[in-house]
C-alpha positions as a Markdown table, in Angstrom:
| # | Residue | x | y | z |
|---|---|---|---|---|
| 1 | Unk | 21.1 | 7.8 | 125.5 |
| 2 | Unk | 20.2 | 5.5 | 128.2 |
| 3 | Unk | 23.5 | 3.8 | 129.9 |
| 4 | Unk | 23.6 | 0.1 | 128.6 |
| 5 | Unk | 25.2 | -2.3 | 131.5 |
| 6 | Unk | 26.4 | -6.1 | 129.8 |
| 7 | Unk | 25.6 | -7.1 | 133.6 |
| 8 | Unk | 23.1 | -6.4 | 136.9 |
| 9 | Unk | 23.9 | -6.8 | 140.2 |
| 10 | Unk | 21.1 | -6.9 | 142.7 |
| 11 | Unk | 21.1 | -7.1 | 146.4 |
| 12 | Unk | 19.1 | -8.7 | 148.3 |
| 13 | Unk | 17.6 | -8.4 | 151.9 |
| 14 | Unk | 15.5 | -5.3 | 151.7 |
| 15 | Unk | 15.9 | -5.2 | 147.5 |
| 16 | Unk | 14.3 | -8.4 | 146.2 |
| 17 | Unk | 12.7 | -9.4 | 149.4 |
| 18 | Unk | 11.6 | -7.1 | 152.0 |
| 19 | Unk | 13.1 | -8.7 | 155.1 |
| 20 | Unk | 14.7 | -6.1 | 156.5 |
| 21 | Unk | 11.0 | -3.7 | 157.4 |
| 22 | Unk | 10.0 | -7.1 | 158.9 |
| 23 | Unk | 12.9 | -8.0 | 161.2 |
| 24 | Unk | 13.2 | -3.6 | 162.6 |
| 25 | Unk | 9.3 | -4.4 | 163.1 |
| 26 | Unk | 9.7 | -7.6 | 165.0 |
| 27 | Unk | 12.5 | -5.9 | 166.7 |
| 28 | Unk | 10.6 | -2.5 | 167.8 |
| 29 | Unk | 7.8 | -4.9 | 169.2 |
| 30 | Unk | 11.0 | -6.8 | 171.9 |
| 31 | Unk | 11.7 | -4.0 | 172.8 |
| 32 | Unk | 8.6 | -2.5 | 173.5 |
| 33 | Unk | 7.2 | -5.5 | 175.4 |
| 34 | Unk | 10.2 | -4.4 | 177.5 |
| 35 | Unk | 9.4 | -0.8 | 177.8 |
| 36 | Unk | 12.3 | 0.0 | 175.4 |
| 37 | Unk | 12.0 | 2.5 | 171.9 |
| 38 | Unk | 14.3 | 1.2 | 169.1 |
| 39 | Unk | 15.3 | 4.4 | 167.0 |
| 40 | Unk | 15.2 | 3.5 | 163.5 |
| 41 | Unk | 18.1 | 6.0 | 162.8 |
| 42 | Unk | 19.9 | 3.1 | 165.5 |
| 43 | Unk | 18.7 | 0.1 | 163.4 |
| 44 | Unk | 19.9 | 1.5 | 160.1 |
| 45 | Unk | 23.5 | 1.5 | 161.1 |
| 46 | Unk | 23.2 | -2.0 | 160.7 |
| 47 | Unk | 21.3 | -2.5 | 157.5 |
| 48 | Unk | 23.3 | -3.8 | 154.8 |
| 49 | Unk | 26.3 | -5.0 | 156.7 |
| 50 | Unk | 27.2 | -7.3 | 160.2 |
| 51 | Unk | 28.0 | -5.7 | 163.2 |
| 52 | Unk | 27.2 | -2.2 | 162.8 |
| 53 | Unk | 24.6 | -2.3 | 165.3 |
| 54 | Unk | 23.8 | -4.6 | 168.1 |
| 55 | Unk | 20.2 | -4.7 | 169.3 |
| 56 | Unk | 20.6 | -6.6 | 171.8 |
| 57 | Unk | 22.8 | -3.9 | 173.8 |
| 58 | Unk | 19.5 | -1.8 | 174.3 |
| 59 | Unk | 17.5 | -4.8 | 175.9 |
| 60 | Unk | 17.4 | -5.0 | 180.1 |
| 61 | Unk | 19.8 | -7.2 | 181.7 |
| 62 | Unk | 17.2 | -10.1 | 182.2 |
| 63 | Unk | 16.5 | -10.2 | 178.7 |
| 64 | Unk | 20.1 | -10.5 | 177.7 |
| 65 | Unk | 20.3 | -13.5 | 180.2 |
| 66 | Unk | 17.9 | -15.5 | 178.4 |
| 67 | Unk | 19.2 | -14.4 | 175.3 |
| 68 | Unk | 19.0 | -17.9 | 173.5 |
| 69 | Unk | 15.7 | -17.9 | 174.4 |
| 70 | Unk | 14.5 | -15.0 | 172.9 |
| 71 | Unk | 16.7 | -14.8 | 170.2 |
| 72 | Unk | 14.9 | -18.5 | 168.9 |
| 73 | Unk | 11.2 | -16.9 | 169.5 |
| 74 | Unk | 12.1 | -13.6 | 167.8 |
| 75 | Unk | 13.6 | -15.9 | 164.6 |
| 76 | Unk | 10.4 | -18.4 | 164.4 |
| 77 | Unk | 8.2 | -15.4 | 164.5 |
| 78 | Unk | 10.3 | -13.2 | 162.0 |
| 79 | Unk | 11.0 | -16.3 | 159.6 |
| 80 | Unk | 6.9 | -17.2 | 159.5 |
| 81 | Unk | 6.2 | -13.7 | 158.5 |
| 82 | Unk | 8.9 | -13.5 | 155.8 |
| 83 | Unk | 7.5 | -16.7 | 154.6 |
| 84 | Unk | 4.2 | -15.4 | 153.9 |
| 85 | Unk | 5.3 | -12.3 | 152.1 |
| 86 | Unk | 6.1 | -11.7 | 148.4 |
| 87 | Unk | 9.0 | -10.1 | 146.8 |
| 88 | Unk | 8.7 | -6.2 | 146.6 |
| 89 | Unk | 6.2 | -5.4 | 143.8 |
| 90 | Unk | 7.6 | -5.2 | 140.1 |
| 91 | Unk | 10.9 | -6.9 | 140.9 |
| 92 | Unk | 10.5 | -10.3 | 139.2 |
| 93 | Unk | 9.9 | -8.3 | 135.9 |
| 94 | Unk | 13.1 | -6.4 | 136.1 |
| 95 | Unk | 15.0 | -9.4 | 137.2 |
| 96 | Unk | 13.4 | -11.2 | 133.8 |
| 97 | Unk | 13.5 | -8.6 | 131.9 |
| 98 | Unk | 17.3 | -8.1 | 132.4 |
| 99 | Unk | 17.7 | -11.9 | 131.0 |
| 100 | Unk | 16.1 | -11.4 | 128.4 |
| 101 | Unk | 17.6 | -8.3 | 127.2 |
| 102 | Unk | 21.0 | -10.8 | 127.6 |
| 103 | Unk | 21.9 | -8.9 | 130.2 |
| 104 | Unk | 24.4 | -11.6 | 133.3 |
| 105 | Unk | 22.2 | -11.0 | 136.4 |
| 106 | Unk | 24.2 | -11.3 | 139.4 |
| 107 | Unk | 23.5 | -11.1 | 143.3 |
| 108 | Unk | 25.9 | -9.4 | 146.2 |
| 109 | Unk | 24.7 | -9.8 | 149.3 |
| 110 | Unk | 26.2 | -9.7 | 152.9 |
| 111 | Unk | 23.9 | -12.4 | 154.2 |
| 112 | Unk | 25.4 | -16.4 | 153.9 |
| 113 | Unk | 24.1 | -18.3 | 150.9 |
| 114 | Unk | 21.9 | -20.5 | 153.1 |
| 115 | Unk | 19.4 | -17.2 | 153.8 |
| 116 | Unk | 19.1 | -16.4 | 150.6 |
| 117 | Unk | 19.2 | -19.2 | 147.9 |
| 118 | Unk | 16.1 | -20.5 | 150.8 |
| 119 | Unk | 14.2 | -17.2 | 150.1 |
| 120 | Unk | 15.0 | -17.3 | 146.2 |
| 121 | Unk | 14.3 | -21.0 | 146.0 |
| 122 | Unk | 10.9 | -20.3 | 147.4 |
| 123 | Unk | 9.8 | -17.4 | 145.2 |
| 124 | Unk | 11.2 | -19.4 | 142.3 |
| 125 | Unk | 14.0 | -17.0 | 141.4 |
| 126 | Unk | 17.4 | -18.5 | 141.9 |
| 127 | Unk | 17.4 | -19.9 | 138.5 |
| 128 | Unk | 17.6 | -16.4 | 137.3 |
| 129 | Unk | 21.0 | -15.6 | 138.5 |
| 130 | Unk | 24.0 | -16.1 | 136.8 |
| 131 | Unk | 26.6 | -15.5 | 139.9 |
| 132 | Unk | 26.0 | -15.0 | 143.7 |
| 133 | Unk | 28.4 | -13.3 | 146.1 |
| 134 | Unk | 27.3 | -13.7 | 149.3 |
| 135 | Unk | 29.5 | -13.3 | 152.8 |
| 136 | Unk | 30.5 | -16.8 | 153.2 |
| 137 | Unk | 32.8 | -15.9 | 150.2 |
| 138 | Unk | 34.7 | -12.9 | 151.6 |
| 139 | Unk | 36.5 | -11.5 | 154.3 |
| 140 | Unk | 34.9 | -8.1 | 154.1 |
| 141 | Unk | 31.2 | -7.3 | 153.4 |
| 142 | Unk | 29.9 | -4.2 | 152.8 |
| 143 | Unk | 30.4 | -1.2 | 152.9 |
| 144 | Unk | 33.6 | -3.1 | 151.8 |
| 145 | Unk | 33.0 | -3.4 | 147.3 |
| 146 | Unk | 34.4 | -6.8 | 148.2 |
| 147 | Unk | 31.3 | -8.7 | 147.1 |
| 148 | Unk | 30.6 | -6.6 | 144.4 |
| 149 | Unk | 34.0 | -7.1 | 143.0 |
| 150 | Unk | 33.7 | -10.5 | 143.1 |
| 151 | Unk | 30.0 | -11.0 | 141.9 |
| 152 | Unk | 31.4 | -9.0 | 138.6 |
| 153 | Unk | 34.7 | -11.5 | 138.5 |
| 154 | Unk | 32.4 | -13.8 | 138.8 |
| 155 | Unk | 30.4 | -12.7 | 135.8 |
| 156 | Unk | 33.1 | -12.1 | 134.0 |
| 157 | Unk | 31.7 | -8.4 | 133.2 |
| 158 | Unk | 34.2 | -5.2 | 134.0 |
| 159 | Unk | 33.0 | -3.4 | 137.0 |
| 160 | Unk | 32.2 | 0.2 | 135.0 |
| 161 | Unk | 30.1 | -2.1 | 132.4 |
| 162 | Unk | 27.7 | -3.4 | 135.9 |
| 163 | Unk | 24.6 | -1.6 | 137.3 |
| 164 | Unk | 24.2 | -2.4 | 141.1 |
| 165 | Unk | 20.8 | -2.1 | 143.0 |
| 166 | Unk | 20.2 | -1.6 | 146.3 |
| 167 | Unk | 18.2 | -0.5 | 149.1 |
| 168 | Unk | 20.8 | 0.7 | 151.7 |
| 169 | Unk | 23.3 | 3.5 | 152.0 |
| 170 | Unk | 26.0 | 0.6 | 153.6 |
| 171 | Unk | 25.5 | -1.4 | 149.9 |
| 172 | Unk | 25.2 | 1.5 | 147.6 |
| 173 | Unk | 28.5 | 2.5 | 149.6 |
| 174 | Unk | 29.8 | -1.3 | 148.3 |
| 175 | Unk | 28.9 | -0.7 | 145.0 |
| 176 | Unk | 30.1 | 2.7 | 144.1 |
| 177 | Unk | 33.6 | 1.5 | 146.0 |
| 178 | Unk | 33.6 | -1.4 | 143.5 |
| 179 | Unk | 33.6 | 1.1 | 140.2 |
| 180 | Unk | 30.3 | 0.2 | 139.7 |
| 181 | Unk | 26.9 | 2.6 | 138.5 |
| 182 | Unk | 24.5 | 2.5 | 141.2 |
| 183 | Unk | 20.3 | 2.5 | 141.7 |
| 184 | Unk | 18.8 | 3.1 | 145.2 |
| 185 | Unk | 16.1 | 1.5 | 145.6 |
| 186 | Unk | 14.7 | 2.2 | 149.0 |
| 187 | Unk | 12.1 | 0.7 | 151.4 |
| 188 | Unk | 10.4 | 1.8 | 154.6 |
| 189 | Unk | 13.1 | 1.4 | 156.9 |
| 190 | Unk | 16.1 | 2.8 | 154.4 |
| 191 | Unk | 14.4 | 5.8 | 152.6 |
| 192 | Unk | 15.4 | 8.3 | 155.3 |
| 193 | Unk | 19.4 | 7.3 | 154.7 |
| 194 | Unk | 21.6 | 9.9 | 153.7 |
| 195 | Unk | 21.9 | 8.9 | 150.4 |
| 196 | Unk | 24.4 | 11.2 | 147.8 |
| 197 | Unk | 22.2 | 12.9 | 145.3 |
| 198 | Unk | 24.5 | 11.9 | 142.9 |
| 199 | Unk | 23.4 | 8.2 | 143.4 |
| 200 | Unk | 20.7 | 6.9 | 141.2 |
| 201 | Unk | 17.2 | 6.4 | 142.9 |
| 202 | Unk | 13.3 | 5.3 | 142.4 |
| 203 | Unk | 11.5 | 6.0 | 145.1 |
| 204 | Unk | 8.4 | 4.7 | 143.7 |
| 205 | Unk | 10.3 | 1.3 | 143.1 |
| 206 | Unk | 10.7 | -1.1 | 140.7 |
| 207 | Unk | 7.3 | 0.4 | 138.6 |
| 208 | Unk | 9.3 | 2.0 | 135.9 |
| 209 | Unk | 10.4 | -1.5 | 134.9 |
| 210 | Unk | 13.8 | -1.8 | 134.0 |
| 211 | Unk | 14.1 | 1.2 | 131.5 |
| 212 | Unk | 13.3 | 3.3 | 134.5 |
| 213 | Unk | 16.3 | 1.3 | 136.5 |
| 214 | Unk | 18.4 | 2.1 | 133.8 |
| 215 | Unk | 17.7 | 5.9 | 133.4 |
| 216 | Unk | 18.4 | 6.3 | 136.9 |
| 217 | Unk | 21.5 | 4.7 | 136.4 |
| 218 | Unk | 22.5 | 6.9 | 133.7 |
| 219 | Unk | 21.8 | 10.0 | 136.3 |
């Protein structure tokens, strides 16, 4: 019998909307304008949490002088391209789907509110959720469960009755830390992460609709 959650909990960055394929691809061009590689198996340490890698540490020495600089060309550049993206394909059906199956649809990201209720906003989506966690509410994001934890207090659904998606072994990490069933979900720039084959996961995405989600959760 397919495991029946009374809530979802979705992350974001790199789950809803693909940001993070776009920022390791605006990234890998830096550095190669400056005769630099960035290893993706580098840029994944980071994915999912703050401060588990710095990419700024691989750039030359002038570079880092006129970081400011860069940094504010690198972020109109990256932000334009997000902008004319969609969310990953299939998503906005599960994320309906789940409300109208009466489901609580929640959010647990480690990016700050701003980022992503401007992202949801624009795809028309925030409407959707019932409870957001984001970082500017804890002390700890993930691989902390902090967020999680507090996404389901905030939903008022126990943490073993929630299903939590994501894209990255740092959030999965969260999630299953939290009590909580979990789906992996990868993209292009987290599908090679060590993921526990014990951990739920559609590689082909969100195309088996939410039934799929939820037979993955099951395991």
């Amino acid at each position: 019998m397919t495991f029946l959650p009374r809530a979802v909990i979705f992350d974001f960055d790199g789950t809803i909307l693909d940001t993070e394929s776009r920022e390791f691809q605006h990234w890998q061009l830096l550095y190669r304008e400056h005769g630099r590689e960035l290893a993706l198996s580098d840029w994944q340490r980071g994915i999912g949490t703050w401060g588990g890698f710095d990419p700024w540490a691989g750039l030359p020495d002038a570079v880092q002088a006129d970081r400011e600089n860069v940094h504010a060309r690198l972020r109109e550049t990256l932000h334009a391209d997000i902008a004319a993206q969609d969310v990953r394909p299939g998503v906005r059906a599960v994320l309906e789907d789940v409300k109208a199956r009466g489901m609580a649809l929640g959010l647990a990201t480690s990016s700050d509110r701003a980022w992503v209720t401007r992202w949801l906003n624009q795809h028309a989506l925030l409407e959707l959720f019932d409870a957001l966690a984001t970082r500017d509410d804890v002390a700890r994001v993930k691989p902390d469960p902090e967020l999680y934890v507090l996404a389901a207090e905030r939903l008022g659904v126990p943490a073993a009755d929630c299903v939590a998606v994501e894209d990255s072994f740092n959030g999965a990490t969260a999630a299953v830390a939290a009590g909580m069933r979990v789906v992996v979900v990868p993209n292009d720039v987290t599908r090679t992460q060590p993921f526990p084959l014990t951990w739920g996961r559609l590689d082909d995405g969100y195309a088996r609709g939410l039934d799929g989600l939820l037979r993955a959760a099951q395991g």
